[in-house]
MARPANU-90892 format. One record per residue (C-alpha): residue number from 0; x, y, z. Coordinates in nm, 3 decimals, always signed. Layout:
REM MARPANU-90892
+------+---------+---------+---------+
! resi !    east !   north !      up !
+------+---------+---------+---------+
!  NUM !       X !       Y !       Z !
...
+------+---------+---------+---------+
END
This chain:
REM MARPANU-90892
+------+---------+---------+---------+
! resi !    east !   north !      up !
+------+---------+---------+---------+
!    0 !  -6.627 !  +0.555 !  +9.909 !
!    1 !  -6.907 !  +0.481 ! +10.067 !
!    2 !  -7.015 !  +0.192 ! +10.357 !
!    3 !  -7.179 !  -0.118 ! +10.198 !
!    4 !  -7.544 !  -0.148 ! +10.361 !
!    5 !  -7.353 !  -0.002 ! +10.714 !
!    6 !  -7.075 !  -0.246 ! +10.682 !
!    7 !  -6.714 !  -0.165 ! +10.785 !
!    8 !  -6.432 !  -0.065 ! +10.474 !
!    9 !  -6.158 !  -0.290 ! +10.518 !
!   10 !  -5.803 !  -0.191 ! +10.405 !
!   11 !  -5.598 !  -0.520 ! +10.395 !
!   12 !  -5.221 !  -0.429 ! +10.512 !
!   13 !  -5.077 !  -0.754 ! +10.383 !
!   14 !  -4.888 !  -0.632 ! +10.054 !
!   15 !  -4.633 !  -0.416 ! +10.200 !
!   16 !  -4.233 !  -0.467 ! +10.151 !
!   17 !  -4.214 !  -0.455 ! +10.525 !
!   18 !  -4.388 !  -0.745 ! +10.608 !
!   19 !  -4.212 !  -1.040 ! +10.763 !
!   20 !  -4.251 !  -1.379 ! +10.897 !
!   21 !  -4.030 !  -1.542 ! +11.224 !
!   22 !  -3.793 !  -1.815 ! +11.066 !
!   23 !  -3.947 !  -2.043 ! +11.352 !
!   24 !  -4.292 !  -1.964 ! +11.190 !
!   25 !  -4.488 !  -2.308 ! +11.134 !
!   26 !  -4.539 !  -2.144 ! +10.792 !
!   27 !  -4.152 !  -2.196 ! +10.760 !
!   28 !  -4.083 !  -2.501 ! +10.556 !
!   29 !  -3.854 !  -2.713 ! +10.347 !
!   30 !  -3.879 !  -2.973 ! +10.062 !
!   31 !  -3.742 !  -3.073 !  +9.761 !
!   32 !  -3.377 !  -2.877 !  +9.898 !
!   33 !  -3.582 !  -2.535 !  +9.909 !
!   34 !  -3.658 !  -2.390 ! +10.239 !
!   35 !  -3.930 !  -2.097 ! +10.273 !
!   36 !  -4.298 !  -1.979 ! +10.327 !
!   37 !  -4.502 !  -2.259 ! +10.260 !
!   38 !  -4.887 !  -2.208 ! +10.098 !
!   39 !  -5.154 !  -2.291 !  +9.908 !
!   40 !  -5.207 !  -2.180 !  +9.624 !
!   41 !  -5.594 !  -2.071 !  +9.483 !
!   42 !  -5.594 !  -2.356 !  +9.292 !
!   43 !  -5.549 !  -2.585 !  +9.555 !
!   44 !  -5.217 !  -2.680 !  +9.554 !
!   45 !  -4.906 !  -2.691 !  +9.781 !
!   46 !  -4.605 !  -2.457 !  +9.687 !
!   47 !  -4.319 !  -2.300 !  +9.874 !
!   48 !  -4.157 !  -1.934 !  +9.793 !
!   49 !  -3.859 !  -2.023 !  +9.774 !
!   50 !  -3.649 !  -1.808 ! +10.051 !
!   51 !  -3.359 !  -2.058 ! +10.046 !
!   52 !  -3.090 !  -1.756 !  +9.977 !
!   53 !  -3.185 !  -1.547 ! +10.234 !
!   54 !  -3.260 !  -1.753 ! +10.512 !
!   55 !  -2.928 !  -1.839 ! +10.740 !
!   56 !  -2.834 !  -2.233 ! +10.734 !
!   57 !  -2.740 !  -2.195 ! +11.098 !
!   58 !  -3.056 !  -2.321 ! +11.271 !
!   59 !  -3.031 !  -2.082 ! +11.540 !
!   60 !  -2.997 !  -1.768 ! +11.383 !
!   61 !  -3.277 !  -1.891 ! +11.149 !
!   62 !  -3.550 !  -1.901 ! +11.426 !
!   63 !  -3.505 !  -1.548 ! +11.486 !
!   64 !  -3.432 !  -1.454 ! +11.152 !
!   65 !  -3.739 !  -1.244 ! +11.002 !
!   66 !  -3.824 !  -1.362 ! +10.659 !
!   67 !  -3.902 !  -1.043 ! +10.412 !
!   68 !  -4.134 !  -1.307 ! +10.216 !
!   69 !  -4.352 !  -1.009 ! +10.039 !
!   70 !  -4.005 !  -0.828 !  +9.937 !
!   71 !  -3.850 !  -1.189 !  +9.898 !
!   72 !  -4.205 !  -1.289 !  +9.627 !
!   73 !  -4.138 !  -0.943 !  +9.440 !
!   74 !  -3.784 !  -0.971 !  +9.366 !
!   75 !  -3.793 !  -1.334 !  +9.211 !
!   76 !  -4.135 !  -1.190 !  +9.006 !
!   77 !  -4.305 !  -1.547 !  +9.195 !
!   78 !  -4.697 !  -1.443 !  +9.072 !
!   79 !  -4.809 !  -1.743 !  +9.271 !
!   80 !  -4.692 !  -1.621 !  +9.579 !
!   81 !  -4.806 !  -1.246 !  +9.409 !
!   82 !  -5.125 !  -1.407 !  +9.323 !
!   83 !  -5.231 !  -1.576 !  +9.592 !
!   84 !  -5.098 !  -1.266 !  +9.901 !
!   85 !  -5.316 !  -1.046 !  +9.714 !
!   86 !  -5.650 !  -1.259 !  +9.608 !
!   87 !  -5.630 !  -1.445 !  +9.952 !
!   88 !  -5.710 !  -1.046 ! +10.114 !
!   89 !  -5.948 !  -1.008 !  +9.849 !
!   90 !  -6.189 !  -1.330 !  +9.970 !
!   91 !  -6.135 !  -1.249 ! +10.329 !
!   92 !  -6.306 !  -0.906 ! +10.259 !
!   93 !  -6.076 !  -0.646 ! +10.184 !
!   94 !  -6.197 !  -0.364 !  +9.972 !
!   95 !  -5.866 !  -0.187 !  +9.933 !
!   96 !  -5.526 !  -0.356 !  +9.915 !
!   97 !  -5.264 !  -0.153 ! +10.006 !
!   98 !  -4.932 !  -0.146 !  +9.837 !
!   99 !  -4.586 !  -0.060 !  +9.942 !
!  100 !  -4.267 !  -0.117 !  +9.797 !
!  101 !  -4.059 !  +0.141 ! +10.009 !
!  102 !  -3.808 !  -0.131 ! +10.159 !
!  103 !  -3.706 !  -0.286 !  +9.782 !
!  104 !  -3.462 !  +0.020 !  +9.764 !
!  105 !  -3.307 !  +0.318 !  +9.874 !
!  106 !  -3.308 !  +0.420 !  +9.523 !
!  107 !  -3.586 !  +0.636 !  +9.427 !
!  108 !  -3.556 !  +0.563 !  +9.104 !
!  109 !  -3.548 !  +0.194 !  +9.177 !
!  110 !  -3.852 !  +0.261 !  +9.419 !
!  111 !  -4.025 !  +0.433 !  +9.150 !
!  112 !  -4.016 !  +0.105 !  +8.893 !
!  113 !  -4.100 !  -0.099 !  +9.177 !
!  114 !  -4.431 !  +0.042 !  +9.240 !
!  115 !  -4.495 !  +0.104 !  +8.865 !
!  116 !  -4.459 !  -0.247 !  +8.796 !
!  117 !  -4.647 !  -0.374 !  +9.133 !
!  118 !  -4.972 !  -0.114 !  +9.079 !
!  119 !  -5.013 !  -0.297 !  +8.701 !
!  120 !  -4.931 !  -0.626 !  +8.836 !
!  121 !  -5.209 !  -0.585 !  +9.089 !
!  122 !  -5.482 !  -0.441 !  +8.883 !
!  123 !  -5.433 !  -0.779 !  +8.673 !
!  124 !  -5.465 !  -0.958 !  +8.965 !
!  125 !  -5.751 !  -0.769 !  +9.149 !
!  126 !  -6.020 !  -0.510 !  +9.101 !
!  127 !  -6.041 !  -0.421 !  +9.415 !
!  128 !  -5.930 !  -0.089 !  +9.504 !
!  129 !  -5.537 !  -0.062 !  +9.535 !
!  130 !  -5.384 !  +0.206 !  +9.780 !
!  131 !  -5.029 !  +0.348 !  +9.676 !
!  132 !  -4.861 !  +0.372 ! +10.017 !
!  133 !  -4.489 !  +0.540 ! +10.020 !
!  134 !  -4.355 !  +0.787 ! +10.280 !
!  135 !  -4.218 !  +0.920 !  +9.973 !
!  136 !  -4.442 !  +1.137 !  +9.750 !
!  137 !  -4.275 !  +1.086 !  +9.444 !
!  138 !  -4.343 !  +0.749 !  +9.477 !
!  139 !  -4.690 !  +0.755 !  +9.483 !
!  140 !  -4.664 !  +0.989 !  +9.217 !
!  141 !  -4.514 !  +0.698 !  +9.012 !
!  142 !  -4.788 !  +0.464 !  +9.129 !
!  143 !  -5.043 !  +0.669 !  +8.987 !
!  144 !  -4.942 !  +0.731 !  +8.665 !
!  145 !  -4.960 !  +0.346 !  +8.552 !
!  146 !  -5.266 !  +0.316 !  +8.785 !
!  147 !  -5.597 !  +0.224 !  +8.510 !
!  148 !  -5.852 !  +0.401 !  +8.675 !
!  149 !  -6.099 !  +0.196 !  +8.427 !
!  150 !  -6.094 !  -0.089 !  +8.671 !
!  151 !  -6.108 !  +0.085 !  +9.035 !
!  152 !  -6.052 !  +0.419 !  +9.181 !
!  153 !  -5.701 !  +0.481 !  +9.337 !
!  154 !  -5.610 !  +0.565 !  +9.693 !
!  155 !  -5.291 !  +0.760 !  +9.812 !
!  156 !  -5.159 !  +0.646 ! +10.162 !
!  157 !  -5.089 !  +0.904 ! +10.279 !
!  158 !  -5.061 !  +1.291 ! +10.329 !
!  159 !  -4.994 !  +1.487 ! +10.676 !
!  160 !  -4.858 !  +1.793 ! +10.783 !
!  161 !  -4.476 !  +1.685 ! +10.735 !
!  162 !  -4.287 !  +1.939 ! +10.413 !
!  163 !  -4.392 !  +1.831 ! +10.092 !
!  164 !  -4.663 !  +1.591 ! +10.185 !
!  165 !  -4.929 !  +1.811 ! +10.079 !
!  166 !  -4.869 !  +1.855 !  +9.738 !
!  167 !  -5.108 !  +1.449 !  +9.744 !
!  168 !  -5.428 !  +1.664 !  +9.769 !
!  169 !  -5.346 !  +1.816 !  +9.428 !
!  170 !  -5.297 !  +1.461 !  +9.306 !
!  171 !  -5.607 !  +1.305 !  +9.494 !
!  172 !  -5.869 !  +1.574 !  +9.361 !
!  173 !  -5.698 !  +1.529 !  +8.996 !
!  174 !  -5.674 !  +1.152 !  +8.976 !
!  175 !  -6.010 !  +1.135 !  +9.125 !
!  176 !  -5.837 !  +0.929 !  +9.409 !
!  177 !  -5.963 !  +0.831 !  +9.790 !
!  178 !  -5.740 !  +0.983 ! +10.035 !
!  179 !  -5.583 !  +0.889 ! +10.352 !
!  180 !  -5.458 !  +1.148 ! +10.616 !
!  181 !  -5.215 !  +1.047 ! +10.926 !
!  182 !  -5.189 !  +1.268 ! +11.220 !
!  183 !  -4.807 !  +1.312 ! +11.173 !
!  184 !  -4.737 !  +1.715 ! +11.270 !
!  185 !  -4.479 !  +1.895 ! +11.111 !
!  186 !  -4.177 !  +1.815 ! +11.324 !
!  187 !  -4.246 !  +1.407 ! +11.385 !
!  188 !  -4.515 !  +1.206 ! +11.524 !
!  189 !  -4.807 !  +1.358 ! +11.766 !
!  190 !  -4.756 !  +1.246 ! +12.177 !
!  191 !  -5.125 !  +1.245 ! +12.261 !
!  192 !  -5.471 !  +1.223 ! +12.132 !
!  193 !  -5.462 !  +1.618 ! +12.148 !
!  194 !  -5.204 !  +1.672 ! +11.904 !
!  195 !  -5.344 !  +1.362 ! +11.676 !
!  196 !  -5.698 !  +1.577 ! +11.666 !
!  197 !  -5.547 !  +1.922 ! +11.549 !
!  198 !  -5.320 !  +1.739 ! +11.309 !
!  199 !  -5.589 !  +1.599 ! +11.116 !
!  200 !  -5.804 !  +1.927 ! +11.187 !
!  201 !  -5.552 !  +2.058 ! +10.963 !
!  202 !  -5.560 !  +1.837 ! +10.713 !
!  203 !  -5.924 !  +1.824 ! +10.740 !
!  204 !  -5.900 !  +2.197 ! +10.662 !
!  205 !  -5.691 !  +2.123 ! +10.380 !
!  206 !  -5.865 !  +1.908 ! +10.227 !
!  207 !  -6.173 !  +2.125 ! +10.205 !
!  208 !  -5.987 !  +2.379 ! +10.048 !
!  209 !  -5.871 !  +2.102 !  +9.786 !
!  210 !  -6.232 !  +2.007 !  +9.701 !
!  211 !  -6.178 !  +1.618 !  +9.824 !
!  212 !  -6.534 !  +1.470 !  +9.879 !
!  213 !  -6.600 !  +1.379 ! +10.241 !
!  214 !  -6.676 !  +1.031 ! +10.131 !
!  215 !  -6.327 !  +0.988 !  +9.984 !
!  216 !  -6.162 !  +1.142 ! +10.261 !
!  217 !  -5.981 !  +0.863 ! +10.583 !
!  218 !  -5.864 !  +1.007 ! +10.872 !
!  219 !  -5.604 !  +0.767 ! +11.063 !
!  220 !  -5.489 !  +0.886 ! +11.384 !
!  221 !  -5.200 !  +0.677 ! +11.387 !
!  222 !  -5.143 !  +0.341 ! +11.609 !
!  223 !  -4.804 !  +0.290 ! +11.844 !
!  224 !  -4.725 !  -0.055 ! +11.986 !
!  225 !  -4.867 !  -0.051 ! +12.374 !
!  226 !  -4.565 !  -0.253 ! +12.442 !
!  227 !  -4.312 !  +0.045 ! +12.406 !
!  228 !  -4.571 !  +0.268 ! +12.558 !
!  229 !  -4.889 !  +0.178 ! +12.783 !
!  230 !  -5.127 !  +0.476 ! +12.676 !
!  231 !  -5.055 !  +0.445 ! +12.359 !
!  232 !  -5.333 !  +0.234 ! +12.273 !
!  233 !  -5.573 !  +0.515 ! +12.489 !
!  234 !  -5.394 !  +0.823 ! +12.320 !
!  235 !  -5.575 !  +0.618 ! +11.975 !
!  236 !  -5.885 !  +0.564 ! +12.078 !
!  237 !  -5.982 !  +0.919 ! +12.269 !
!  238 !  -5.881 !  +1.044 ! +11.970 !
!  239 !  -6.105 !  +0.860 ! +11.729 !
!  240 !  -6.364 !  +0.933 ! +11.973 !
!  241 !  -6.344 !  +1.294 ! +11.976 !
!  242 !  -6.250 !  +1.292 ! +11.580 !
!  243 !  -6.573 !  +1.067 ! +11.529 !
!  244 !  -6.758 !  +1.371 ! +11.765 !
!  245 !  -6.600 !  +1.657 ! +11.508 !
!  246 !  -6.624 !  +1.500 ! +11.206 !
!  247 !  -6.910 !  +1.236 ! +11.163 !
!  248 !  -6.906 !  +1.159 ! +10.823 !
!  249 !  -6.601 !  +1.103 ! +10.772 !
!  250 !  -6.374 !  +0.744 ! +10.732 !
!  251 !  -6.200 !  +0.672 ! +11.019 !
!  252 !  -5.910 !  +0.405 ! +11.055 !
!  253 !  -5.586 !  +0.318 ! +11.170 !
!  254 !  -5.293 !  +0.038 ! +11.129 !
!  255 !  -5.471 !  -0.141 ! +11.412 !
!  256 !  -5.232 !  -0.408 ! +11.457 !
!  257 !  -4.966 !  -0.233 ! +11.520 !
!  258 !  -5.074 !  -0.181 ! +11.870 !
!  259 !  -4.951 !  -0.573 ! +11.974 !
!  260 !  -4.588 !  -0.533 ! +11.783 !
!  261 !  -4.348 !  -0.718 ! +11.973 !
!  262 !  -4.580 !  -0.901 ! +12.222 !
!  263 !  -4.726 !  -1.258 ! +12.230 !
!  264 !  -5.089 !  -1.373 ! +12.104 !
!  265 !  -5.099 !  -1.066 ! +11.875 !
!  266 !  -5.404 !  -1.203 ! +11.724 !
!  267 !  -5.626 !  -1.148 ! +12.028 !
!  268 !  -5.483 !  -0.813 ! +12.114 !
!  269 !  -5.557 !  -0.705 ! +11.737 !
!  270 !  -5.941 !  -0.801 ! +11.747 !
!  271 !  -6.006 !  -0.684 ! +12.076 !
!  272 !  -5.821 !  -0.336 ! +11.988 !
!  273 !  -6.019 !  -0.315 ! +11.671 !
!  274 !  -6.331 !  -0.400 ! +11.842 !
!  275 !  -6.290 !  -0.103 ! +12.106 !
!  276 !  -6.175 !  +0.092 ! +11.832 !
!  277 !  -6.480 !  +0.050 ! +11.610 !
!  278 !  -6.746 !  +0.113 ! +11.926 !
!  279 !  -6.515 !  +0.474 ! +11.994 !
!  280 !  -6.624 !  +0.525 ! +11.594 !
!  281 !  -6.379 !  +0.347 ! +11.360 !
!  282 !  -6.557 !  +0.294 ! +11.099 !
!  283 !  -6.285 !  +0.135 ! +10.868 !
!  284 !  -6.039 !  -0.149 ! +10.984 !
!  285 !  -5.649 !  -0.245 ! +10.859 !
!  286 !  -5.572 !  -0.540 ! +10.905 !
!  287 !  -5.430 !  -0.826 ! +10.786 !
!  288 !  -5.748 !  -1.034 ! +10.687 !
!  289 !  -5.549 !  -1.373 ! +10.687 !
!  290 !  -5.435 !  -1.322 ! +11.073 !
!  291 !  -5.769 !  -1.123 ! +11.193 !
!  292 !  -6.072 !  -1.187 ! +10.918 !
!  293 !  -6.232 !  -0.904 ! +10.908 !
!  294 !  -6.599 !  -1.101 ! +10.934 !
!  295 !  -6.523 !  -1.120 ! +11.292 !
!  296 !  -6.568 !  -0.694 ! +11.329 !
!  297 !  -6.820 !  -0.715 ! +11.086 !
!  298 !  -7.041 !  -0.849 ! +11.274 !
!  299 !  -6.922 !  -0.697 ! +11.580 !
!  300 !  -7.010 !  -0.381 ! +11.458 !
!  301 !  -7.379 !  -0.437 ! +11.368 !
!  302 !  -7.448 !  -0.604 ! +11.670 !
!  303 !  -7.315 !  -0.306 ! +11.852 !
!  304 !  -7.496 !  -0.087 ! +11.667 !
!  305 !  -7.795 !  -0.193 ! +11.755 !
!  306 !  -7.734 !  -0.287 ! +12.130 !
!  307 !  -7.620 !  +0.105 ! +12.159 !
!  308 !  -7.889 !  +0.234 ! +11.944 !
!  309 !  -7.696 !  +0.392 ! +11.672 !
!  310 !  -7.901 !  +0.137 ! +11.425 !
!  311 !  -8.296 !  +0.253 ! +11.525 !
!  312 !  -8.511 !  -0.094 ! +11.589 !
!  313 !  -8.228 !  -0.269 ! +11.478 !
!  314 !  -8.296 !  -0.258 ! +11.125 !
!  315 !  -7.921 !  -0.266 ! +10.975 !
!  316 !  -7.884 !  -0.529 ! +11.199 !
!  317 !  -8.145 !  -0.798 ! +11.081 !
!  318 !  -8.072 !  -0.729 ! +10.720 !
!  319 !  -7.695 !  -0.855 ! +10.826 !
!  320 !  -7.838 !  -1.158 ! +10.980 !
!  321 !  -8.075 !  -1.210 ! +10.711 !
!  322 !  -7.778 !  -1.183 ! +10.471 !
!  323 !  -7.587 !  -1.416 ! +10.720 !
!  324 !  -7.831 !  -1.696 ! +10.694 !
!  325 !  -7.879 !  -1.690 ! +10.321 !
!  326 !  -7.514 !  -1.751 ! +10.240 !
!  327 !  -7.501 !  -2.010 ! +10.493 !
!  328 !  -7.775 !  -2.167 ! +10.305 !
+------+---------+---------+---------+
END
């Protein structure tokens, strides 16, 4: 996959099982006896997923109550809600949506239908390119075979050095698929930029030896929330850095908000983090584009191209601008 006119790839994170919303969320709302996430819909108008059986009627427990609303829209089939999570990515700018269905059950069979039925749903919906995300490789496996590779490529989130994650290069180089790499190590997650860099050395090794194209191939070296550990953020970043150094053709990313988990404002702690990120050599953002439009790095990153010379005379620069000005017109 390759950078449109220098522009950043943007994976929107917003599909995912996992995802939740605070029951004290001004998003949380109630009419006509339903209570739940309240939206707008593409065509303009007002509708509610309906959340009213999982939500708890005691007041208090609902404000800290975290409202599953992506797993909550799959399991009552609501393709507004469907509709609308995944399009609404789609005009904010993301190129890839990612998909995850890992919390519907602890069935893998059940997990395996899930994702069938979500990776069709979404390639009705969008033709953007749709990431199959499990921690489960059988999973993904079960993504892929329903995926229509007539509309858009597929991407497999994601291998690493852990037992039986490896066996997704064989699928990636056969289904023609992009390919995302974490720095996970063999016996759990890496402590420090150092261990992050030889992890996905590795993989960057084994991917060669699988034949996957270095424009298909995204590095992340894996975000941890700054709150439960203050280099955390640091231990990121040196490591893009020196990855960027190593390897500089290749996509580099990470679940960038995931550094502000569990504190306050998490918006501006997600688009300065991704800013520092991108000038240490992200070239690819996730994000969620409703919370943190990815527009904002966009242009963040061509200005600081060209104020740190990476863009000669400021070429890729003025284009954007250019390109800026004639959609404003």
């Amino acid at each position: 996959m390759k950078l449109k006119d220098g522009r950043l790839i943007v994976i929107g994170e917003n599909f995912n099982a996992t995802r939740k919303i605070k029951g004290n969320n001004p998003r949380v709302v109630q009419a006509d006896g339903k209570i739940g996430i309240g939206y707008t819909d593409l065509a303009g108008t007002k509708r509610i997923l309906d959340c009213t059986d999982i939500i708890p009627k005691d007041p208090a427990a609902r404000n800290s109550f975290m409202i599953p609303h992506i797993g909550q829209a799959l399991r009552q089939k609501d393709m507004n809600y469907i509709t609308w999570s995944i399009k609404n990515q789609e005009r904010l700018g993301a190129d890839i949506i990612d998909l995850c269905v890992d919390e519907m059950s602890v069935y893998p069979e059940e997990r395996f239908e899930w994702i069938r039925w979500l990776v069709k749903t979404a390639q009705k919906i969008t033709d953007a390119v749709v990431a199959i995300d499990s921690s489960d490789s059988k999973t993904i496996f079960a993504g892929l075979e329903v995926h229509d590779s007539s509309k858009s490529r597929p991407a497999i989130n994601s291998f690493n050095l852990e037992a039986g994650r490896q066996e997704l290069v064989v699928m990636a180089k056969e289904r023609n698929a992009l390919l995302f790499a974490n720095a996970s190590g063999r016996s759990g997650m890496p402590k420090d930029d150092t261990e992050r860099v030889a992890n996905l050395t590795r993989c960057m090794e084994m991917m060669d030896e699988g034949g996957i194209p270095m424009q298909d191939r995204f590095l992340d070296p894996l975000v941890f929330p700054i709150g439960a550990g203050s280099d955390f953020g640091n231990h990121y970043l040196q490591a893009v850095r020196r990855l960027r150094e190593q390897f500089p053709a290749v996509h580099i990313f990470g679940g960038h908000s995931n550094v502000s988990f569990g504190l306050p404002n998490r918006k501006l702690l997600n688009e300065v983090f991704v800013n520092i990120a991108i000038l240490n050599g992200c070239d690819t953002v996730m994000v969620d584009p409703v919370m943190n439009p990815p527009d904002v790095f966009t242009a963040f990153n061509f200005a600081a191209s060209a104020l740190t010379a990476k863009d000669d005379y400021s070429v890729k620069y003025l284009k954007y601008i250019r390109g800026q000005k004639k959609l404003a017109a």
